[in-house]
Backbone bond lengths (Angstrom), bond angles and torsions (degrees), N, CA, C in turn:
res aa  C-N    CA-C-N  psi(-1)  N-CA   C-N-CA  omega(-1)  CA-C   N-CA-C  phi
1 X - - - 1.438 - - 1.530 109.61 -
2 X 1.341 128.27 112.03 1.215 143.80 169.47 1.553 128.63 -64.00
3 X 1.293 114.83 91.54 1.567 106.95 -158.10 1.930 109.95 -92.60
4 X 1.636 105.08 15.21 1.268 111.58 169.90 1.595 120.43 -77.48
5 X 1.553 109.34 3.54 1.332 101.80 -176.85 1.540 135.86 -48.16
6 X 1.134 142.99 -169.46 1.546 134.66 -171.79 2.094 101.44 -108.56
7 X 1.153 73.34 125.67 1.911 97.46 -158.69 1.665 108.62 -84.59
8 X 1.126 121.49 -171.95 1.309 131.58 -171.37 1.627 121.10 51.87
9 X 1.371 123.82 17.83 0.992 123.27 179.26 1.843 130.57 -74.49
10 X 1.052 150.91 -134.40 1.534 108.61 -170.51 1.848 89.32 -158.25
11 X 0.858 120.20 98.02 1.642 140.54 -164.68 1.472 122.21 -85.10
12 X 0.963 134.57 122.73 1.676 133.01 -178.08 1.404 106.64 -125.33
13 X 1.850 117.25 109.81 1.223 109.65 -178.42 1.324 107.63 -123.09
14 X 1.479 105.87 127.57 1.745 109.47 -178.65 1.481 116.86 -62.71
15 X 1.270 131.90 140.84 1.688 119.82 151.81 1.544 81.31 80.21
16 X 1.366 134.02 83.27 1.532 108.95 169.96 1.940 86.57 -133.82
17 X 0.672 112.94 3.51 1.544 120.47 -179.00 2.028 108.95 -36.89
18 X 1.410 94.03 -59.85 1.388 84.02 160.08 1.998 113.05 -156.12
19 X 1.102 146.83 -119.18 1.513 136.66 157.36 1.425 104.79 52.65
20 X 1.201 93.30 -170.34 1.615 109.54 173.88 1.630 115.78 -33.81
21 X 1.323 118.17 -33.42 1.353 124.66 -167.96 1.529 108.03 -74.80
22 X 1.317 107.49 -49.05 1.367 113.05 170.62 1.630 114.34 -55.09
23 X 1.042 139.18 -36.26 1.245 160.01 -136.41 1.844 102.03 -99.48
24 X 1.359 94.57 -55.59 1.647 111.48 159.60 1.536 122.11 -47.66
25 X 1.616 88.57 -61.23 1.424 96.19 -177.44 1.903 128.01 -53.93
26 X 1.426 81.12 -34.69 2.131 103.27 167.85 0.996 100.62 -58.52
27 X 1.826 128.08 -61.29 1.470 122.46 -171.60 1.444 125.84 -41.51
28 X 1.304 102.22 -39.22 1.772 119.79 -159.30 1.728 88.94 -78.30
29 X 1.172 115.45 -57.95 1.613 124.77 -166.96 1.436 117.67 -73.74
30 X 1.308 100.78 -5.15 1.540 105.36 171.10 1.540 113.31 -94.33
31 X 1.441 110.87 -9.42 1.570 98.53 178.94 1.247 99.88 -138.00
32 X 1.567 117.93 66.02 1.247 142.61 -165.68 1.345 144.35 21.92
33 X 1.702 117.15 41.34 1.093 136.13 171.22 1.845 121.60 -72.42
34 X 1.054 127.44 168.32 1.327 127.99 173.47 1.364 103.58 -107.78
35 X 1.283 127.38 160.39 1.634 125.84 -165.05 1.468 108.50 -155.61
36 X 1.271 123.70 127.95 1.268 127.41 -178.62 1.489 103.32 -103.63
37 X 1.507 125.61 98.37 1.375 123.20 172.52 1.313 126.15 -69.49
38 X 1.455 113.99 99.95 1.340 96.21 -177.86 1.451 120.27 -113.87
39 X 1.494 115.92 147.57 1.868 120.18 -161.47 1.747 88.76 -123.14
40 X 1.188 101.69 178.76 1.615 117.09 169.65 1.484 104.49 -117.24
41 X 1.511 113.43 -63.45 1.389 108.19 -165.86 1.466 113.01 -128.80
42 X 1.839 115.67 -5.88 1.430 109.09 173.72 1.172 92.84 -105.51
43 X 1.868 119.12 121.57 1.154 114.73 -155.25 2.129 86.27 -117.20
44 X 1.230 105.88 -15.48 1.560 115.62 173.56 1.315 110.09 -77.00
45 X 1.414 132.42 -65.49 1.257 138.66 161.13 1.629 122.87 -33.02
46 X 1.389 112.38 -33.08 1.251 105.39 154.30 1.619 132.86 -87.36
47 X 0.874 105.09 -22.45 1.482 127.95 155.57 1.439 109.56 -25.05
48 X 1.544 104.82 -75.30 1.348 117.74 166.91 1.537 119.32 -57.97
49 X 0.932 130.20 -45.05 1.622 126.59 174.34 1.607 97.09 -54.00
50 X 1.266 133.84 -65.97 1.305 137.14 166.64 1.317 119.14 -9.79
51 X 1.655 112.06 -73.70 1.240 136.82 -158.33 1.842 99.05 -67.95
52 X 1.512 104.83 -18.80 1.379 83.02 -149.67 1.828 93.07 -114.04
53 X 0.976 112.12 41.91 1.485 119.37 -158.39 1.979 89.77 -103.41
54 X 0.806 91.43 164.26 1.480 118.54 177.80 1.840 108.01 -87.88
55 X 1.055 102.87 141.20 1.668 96.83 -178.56 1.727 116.64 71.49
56 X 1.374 86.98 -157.69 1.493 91.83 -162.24 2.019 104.44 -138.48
57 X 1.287 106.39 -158.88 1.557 92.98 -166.42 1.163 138.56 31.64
58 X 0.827 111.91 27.47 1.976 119.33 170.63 1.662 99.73 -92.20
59 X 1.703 94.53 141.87 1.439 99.82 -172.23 1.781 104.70 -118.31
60 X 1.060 97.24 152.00 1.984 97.09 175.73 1.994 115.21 -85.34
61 X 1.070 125.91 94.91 1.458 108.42 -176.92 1.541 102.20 -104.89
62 X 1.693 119.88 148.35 1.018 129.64 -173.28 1.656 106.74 -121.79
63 X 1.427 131.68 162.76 0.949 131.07 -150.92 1.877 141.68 133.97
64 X 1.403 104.02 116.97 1.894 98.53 -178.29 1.500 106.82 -98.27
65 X 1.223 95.33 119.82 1.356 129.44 -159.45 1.510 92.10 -83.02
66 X 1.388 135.06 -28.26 1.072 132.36 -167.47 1.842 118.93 -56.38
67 X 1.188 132.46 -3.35 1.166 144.11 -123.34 1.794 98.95 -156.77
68 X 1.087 131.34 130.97 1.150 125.30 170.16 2.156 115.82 -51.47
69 X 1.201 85.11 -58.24 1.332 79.47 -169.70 1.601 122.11 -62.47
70 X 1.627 100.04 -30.65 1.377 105.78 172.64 1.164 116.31 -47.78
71 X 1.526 121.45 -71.44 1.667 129.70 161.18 1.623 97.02 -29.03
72 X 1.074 137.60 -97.94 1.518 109.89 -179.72 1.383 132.35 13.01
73 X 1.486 85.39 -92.84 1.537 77.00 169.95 1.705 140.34 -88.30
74 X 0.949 119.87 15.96 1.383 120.78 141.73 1.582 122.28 -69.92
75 X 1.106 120.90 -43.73 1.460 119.59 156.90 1.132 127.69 -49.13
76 X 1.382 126.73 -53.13 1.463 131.19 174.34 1.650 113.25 -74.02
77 X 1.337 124.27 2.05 1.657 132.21 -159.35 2.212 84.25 -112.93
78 X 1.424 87.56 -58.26 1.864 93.00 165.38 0.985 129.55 -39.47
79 X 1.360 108.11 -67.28 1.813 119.39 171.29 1.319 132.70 -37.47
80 X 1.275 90.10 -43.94 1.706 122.35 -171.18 1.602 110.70 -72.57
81 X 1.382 101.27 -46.20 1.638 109.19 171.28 1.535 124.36 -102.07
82 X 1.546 115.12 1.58 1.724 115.79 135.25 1.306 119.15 -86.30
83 X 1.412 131.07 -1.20 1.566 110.57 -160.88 1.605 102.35 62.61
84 X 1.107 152.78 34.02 1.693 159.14 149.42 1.102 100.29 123.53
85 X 1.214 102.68 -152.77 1.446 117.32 -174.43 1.381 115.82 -142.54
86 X 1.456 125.59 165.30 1.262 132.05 177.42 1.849 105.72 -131.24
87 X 1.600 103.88 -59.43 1.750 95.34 -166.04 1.993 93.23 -106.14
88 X 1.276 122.49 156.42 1.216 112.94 178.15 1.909 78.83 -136.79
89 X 1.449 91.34 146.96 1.430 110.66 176.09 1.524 128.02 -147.63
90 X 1.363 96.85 89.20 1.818 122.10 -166.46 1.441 99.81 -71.00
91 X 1.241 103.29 101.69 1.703 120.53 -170.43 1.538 105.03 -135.72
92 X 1.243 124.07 -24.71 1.685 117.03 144.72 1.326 115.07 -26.44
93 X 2.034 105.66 135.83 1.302 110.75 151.16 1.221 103.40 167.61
94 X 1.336 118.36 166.83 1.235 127.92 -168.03 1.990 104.72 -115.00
95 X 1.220 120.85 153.15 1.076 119.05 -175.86 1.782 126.83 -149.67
96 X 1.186 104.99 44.38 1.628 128.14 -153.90 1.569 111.97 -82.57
97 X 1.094 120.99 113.66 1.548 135.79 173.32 2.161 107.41 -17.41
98 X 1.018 100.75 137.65 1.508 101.56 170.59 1.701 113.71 178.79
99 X 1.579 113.29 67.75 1.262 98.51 -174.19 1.655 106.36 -75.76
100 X 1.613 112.95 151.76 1.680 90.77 173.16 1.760 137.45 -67.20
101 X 1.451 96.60 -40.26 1.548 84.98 152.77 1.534 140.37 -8.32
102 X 1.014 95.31 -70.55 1.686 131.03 -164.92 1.798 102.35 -87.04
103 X 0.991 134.98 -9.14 1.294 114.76 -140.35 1.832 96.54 -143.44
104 X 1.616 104.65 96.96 1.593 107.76 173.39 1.565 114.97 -39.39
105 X 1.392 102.61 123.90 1.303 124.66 163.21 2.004 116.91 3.32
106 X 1.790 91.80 -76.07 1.049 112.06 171.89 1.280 153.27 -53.91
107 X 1.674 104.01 -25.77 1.541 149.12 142.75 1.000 113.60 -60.00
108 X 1.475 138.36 -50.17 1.324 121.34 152.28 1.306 150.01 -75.94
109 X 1.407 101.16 1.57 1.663 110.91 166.66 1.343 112.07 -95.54
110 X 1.259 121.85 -12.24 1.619 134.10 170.76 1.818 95.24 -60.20
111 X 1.644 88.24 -66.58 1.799 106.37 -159.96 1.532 108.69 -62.43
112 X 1.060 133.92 -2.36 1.409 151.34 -159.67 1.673 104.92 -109.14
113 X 1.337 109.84 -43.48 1.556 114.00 -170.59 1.948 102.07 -94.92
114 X 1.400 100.42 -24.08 1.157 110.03 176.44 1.981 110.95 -56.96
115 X 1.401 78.89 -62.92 1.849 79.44 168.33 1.400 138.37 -56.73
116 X 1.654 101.90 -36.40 1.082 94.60 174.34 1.493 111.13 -84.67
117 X 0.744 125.36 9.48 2.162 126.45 -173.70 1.696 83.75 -100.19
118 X 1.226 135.01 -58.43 1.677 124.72 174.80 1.408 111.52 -44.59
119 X 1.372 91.48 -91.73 1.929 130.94 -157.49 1.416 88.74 -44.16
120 X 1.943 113.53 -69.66 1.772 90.11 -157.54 1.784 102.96 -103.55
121 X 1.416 123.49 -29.13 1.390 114.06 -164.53 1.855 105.29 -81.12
122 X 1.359 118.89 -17.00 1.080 111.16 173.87 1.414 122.74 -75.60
123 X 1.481 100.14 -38.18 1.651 98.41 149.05 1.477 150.47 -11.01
124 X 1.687 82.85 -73.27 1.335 117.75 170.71 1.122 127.16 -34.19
125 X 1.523 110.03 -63.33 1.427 140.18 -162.45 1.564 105.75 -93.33
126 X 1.667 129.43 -34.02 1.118 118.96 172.67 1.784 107.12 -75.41
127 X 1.372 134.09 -39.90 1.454 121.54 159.71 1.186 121.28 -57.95
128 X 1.480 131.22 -26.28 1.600 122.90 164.59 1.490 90.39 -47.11
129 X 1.128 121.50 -76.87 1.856 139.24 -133.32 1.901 99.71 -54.50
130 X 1.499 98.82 -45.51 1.293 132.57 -168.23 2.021 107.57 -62.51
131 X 1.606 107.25 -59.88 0.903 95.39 -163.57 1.997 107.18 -101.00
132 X 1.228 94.95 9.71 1.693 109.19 179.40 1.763 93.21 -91.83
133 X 1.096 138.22 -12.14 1.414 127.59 177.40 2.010 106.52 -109.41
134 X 1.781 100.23 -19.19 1.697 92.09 164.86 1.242 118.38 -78.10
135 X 1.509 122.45 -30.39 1.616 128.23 169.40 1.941 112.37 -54.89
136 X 1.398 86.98 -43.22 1.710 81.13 170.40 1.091 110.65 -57.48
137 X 1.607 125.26 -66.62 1.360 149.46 159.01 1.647 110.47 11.89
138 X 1.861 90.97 -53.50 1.727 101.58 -166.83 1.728 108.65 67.34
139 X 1.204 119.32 13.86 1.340 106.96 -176.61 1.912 120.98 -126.15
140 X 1.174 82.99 5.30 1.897 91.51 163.74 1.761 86.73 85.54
141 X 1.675 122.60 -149.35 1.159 95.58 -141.22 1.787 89.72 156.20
142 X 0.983 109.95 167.77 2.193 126.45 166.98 1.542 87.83 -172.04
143 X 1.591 86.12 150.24 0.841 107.87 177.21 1.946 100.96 -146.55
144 X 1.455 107.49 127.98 1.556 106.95 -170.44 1.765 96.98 -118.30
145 X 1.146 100.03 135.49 1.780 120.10 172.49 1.700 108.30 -99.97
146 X 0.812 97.29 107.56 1.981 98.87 161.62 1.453 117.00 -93.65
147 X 1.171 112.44 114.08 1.510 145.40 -141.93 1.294 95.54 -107.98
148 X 1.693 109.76 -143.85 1.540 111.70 166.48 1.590 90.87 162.66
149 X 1.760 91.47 135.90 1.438 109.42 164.08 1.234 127.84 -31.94
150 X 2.084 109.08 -20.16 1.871 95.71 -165.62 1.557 92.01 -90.92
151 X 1.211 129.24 -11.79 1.473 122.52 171.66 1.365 110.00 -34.07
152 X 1.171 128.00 -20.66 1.552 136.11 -144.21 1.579 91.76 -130.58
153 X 0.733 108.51 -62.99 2.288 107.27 -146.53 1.487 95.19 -101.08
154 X 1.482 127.29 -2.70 1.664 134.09 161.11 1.764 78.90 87.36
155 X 1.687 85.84 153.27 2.020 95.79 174.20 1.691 92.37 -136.03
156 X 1.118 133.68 74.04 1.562 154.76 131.92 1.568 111.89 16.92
157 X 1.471 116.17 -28.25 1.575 117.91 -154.79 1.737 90.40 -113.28
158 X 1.966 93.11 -52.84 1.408 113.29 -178.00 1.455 110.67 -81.85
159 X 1.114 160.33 48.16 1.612 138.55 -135.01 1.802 99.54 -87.93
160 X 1.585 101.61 -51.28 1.723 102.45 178.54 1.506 114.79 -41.18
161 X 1.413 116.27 -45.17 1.335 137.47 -178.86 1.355 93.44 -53.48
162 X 1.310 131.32 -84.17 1.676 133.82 175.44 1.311 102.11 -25.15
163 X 1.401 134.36 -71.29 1.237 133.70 -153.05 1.352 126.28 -83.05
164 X 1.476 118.19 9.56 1.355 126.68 -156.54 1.764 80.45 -131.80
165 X 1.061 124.87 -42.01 1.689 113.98 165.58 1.348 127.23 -88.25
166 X 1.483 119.12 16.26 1.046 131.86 171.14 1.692 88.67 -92.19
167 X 1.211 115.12 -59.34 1.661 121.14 -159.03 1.578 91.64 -63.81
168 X 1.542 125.22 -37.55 1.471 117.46 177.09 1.563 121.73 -63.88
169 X 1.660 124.51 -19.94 1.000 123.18 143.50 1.386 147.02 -29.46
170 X 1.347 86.69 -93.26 1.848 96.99 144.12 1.354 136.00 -30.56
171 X 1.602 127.27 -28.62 1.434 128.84 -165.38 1.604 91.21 -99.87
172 X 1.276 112.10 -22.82 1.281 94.84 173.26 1.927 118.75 -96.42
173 X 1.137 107.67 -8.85 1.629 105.53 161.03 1.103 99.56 -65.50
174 X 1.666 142.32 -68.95 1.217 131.60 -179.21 1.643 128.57 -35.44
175 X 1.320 96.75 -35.39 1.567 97.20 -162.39 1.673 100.56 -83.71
176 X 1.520 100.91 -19.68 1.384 106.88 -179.80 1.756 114.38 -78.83
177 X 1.043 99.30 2.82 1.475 88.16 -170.93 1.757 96.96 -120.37
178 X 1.453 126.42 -17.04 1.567 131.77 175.01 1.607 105.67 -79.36
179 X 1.702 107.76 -29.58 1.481 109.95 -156.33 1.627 101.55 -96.50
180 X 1.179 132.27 -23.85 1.394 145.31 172.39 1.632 113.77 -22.95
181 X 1.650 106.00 -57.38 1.511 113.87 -174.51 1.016 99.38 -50.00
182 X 1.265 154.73 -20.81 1.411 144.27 -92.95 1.832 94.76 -162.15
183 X 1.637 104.37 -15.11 1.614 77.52 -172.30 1.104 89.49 117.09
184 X 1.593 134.23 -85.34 1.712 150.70 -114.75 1.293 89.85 -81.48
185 X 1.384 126.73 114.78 1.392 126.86 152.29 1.629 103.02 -93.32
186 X 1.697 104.35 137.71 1.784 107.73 171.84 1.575 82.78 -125.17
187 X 1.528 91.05 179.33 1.168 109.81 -168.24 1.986 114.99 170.52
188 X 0.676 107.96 134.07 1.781 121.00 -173.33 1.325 122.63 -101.29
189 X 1.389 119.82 127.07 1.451 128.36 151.42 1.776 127.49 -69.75
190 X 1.071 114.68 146.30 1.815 114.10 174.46 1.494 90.66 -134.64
191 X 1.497 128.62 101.69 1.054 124.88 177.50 1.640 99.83 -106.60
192 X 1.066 133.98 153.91 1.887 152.42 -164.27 2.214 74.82 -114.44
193 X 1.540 70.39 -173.60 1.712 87.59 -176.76 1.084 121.95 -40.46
194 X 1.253 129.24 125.89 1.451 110.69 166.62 2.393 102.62 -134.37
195 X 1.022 98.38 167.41 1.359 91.88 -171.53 1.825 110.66 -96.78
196 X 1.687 106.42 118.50 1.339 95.42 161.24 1.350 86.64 -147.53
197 X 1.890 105.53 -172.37 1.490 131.12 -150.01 1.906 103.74 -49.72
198 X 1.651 105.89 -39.11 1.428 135.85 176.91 1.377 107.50 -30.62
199 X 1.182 116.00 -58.74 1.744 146.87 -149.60 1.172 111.83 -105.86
200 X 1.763 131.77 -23.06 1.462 115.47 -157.59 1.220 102.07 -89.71
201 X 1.359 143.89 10.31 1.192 115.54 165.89 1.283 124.87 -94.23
202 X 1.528 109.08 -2.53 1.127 121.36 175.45 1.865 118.81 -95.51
203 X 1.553 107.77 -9.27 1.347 110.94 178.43 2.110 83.36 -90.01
204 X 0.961 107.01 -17.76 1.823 110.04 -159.12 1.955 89.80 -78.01
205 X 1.401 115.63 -58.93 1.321 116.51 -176.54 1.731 115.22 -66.64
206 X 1.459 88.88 175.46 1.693 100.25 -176.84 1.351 124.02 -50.78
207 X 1.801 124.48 -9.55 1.471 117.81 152.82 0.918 131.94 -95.36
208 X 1.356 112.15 28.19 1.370 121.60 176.03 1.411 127.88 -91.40
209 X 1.512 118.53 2.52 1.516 124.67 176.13 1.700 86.55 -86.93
210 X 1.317 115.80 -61.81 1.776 118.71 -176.21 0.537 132.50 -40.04
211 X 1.607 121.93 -17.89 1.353 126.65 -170.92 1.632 109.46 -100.43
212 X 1.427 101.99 -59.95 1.790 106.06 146.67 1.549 117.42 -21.17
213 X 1.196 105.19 -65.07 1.690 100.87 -176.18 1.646 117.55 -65.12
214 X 0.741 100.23 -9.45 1.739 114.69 175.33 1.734 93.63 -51.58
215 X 1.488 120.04 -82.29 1.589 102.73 150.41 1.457 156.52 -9.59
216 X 1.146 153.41 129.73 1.240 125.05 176.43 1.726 103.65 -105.37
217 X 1.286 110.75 13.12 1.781 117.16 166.29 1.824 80.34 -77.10
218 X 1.182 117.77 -55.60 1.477 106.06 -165.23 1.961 94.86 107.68
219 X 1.120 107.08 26.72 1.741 95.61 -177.79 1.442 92.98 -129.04
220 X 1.340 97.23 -156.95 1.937 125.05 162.47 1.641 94.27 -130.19
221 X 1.638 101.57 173.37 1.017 93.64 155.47 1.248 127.48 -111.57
222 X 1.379 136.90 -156.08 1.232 139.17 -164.33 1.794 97.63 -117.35
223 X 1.526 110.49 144.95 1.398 103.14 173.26 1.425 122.42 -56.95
224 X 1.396 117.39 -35.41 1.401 140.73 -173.63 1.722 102.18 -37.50
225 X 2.040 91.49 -52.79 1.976 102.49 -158.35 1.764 82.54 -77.71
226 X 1.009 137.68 -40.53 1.966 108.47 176.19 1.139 104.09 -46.05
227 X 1.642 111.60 -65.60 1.651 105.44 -157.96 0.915 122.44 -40.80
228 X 1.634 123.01 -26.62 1.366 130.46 -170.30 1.427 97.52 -68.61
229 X 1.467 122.89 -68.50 1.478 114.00 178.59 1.310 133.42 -42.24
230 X 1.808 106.81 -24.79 1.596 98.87 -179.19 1.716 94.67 -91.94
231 X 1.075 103.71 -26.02 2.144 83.53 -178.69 1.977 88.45 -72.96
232 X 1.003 153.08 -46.56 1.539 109.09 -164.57 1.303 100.32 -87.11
233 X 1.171 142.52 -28.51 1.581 98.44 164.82 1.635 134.80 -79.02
234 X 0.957 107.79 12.29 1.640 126.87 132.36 1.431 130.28 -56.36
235 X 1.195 103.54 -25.07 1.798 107.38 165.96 1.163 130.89 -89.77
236 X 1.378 98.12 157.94 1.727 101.90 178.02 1.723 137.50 -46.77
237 X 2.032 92.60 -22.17 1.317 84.24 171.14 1.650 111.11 -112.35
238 X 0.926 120.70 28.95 1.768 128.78 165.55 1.383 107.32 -102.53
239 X 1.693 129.55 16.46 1.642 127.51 153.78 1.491 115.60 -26.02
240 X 1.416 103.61 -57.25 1.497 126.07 -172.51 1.528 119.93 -53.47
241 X 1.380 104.97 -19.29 1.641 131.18 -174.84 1.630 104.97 -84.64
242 X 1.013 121.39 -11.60 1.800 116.84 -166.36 1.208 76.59 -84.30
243 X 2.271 80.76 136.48 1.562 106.61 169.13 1.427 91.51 92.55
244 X 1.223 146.49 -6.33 1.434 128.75 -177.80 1.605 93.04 -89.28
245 X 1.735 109.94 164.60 1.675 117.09 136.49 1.828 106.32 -127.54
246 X 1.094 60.08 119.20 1.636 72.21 -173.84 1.690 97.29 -103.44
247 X 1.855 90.86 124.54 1.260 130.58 -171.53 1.789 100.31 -59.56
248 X 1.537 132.72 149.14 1.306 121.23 -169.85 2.456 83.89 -164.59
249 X 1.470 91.88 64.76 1.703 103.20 -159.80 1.856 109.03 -114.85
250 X 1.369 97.22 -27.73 1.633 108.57 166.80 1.765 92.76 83.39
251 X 1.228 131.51 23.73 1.451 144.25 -153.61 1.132 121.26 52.68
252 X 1.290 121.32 40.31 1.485 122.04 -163.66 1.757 106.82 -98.04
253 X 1.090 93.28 -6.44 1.839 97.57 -174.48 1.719 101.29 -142.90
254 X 0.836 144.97 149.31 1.661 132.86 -174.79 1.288 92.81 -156.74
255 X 2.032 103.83 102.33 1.574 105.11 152.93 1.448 135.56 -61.92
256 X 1.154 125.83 177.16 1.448 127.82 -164.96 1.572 103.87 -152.71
């Protein structure tokens, strides 16, 4: 991964409040990008991701994306305080326990629509918003999806979670193959465990050797080693990458 790419370009990252999103957001601003942090409801926690960024011009946007109009306006609140956009990075989502067994009827048709209004329709609607103002733009554009390993190996406890980044997969092969004329390379991550604030008490408690071993490094990874993958295919020379999901599992899951 080549971190000489051509800098100052103008970044919109969903969910960056703290996790992986935050982590992204460092990547981009460390090799002189501008970054629009955007949170829903930890409006302090992003604060700090903000504050602690590298460079300058990065803007704070607030907003529930879950909702058409919301996404609206977080997009147009983004735009407005990069001067447009160049990379958009749909890293929002929700990820809440619901095996069916266990899980009233009613509770799961809540938790079900919930995901899909995050995980896949917010998606949706922030790459409409995103890549309908780079076509104006005339200047091409990335666009990165954060996916997830359970798209693949099924998540049993989580299933909406599985199935709503499976469909985020897919929306970005599509979008990669309409948005191409255009410049817009997309492209997707499937990252397996990785460790942030979300998770450590569970890498900290008694399933935390199992989950490690899920690997055959015997680790997780670190949010840092995704970010790295979603900023270069964010670059100019990962064009060639639209339409990929590139697996980020430590061999812990092996497609076929």
């Amino acid at each position: 991964m080549n971190p000489s790419a051509p800098t100052g370009r103008r970044v919109l990252v969903s969910g960056a409040s703290r996790g992986l999103g935050r982590a992204v957001a460092r990547a981009f601003a460390a090799q002189g990008d501008r970054v629009a942090v955007h949170y829903n409801s930890r409006r302090e926690e992003a604060q700090r991701t903000l504050d602690a960024l590298d460079g300058s011009g990065h803007v704070l946007v607030g907003g529930d994306v879950s909702g058409a109009a919301g996404a609206a306006g977080v997009a147009q609140e983004a735009f407005a305080g990069l001067g447009g956009i160049d990379i958009l990075v749909n890293n929002a989502a929700v990820n809440l326990r619901h095996p069916l067994p266990e899980t009233p009827y009613d509770e799961w048709a809540a938790l079900w629509q919930a995901h899909v209004s995050v995980n896949l329709l917010a998606t949706a609607n922030l790459s409409h918003l995103a890549a309908r103002r780079m076509i104006d733009q005339g200047s091409g554009g990335r666009i990165v999806n954060i996916g997830s390993r359970g798209a693949f190996r099924g998540e049993p406890d989580h299933p909406a979670y599985g199935a709503t980044k499976a469909a985020v997969h897919a929306l970005g092969q599509s979008l990669a193959v309409s948005l191409a004329p255009y410049g817009i390379a997309v492209a997707s991550v499937a990252p397996g465990f990785f460790d942030t604030e979300r998770v450590a008490h569970r890498l900290e408690g008694e399933e935390g050797a199992a989950i490690r071993e899920q690997s055959p490094f015997g680790r997780v990874a670190s949010a840092d080693e995704i970010a790295e993958a979603v900023r270069w295919l964010a670059s100019p020379a990962a064009e060639w990458a639209s339409g990929t999901v590139l697996d980020l599992n430590g061999a812990s899951h092996l497609r076929t």
